[in-house]
Every structure is written in C-alpha cells, then in structure tokens.
C-alpha positions as CSV (number, residue, x, y, z in Angstrom):
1,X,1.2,51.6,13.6
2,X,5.1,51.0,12.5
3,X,3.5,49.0,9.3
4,X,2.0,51.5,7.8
5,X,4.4,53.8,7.2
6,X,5.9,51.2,4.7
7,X,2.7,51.6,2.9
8,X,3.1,54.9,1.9
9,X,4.5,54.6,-1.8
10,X,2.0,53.1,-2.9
11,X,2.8,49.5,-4.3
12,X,0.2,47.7,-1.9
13,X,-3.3,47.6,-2.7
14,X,-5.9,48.0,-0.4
15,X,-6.8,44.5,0.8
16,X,-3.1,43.9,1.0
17,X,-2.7,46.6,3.0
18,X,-5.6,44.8,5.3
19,X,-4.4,41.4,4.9
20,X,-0.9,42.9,6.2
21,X,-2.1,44.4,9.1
22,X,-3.7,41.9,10.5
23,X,-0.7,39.7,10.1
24,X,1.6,42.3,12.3
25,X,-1.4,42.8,14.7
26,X,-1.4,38.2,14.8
27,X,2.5,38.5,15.1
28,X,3.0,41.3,17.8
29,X,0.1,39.6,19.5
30,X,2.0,36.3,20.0
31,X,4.8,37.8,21.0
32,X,2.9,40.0,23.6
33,X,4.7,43.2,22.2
34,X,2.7,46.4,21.5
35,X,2.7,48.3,18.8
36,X,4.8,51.3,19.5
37,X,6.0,54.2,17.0
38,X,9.4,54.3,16.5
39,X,10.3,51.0,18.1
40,X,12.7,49.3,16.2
41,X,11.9,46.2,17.4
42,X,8.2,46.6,15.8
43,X,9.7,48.1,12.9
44,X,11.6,44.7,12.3
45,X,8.6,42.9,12.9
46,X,6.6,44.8,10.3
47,X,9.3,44.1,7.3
48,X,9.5,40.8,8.1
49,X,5.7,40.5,7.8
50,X,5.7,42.4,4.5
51,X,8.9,40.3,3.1
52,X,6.9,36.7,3.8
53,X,4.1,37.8,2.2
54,X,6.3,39.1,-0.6
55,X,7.6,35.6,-0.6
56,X,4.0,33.8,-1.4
57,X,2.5,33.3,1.9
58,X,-1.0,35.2,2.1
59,X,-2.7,33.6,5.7
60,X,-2.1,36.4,8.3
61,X,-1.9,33.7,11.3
62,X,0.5,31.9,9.1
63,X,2.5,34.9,8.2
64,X,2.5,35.6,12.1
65,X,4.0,32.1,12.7
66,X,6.4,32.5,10.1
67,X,7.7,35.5,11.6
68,X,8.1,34.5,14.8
69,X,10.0,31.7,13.8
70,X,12.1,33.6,11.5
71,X,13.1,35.8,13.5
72,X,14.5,33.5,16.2
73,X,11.7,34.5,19.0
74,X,10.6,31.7,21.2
C-alpha cells in the first residue's frame, strides 16, 4: 500500500497509522482506483490524505471526501 511507505520515519503513531489507512482505502474506494505500488496517482492520493489530516480533520469518510474534492476529481 503507497501510504505506508510515508509511515516509515516514524512520526505517526499507531492508531494514526490506522485511522489513515482507512481514510486512503474510503478515498481510492470512491474513486474506484486500486491501490497499486508505484502509481503516482495513488501516491498523490495518499499525501493528500495524510496532509488533511495534518490539517485537523480526523473522520476517515470525511478525509476521503475532502480529498476527492481537493484534488479536483468528480
């Protein structure tokens, strides 16, 4: 899974590391993408999940939404 090789320094904790997840899984999901090593488009996907939690939002589905939208998808 793309996301978790941003997980590998260490900062996230281990529930945010779950909470994360299943925001990307929620995200990829309504955008009917798969997760794919090495796809950039994934990889995009994943840092935008990780920057609006970073920003304060903590609901996975509502990270998902937000991402979508940010990111211009229909």
């Amino acid at each position: 899974m793309p996301i978790n090789r941003l997980f590998r320094d260490g900062k996230f904790k281990p529930e945010e590391v779950e909470r994360l997840n299943r925001a990307y899984s929620f995200t990829l999901r309504s955008l009917r993408l798969v997760d794919r090593d090495n796809d950039p488009v994934c990889d995009i996907i994943a840092r935008k999940v990780i920057e609006i939690d970073g920003a304060g939002t903590y609901e996975p589905k509502e990270i998902a939404s937000l991402a979508v939208k940010q990111l211009g998808i229909p």
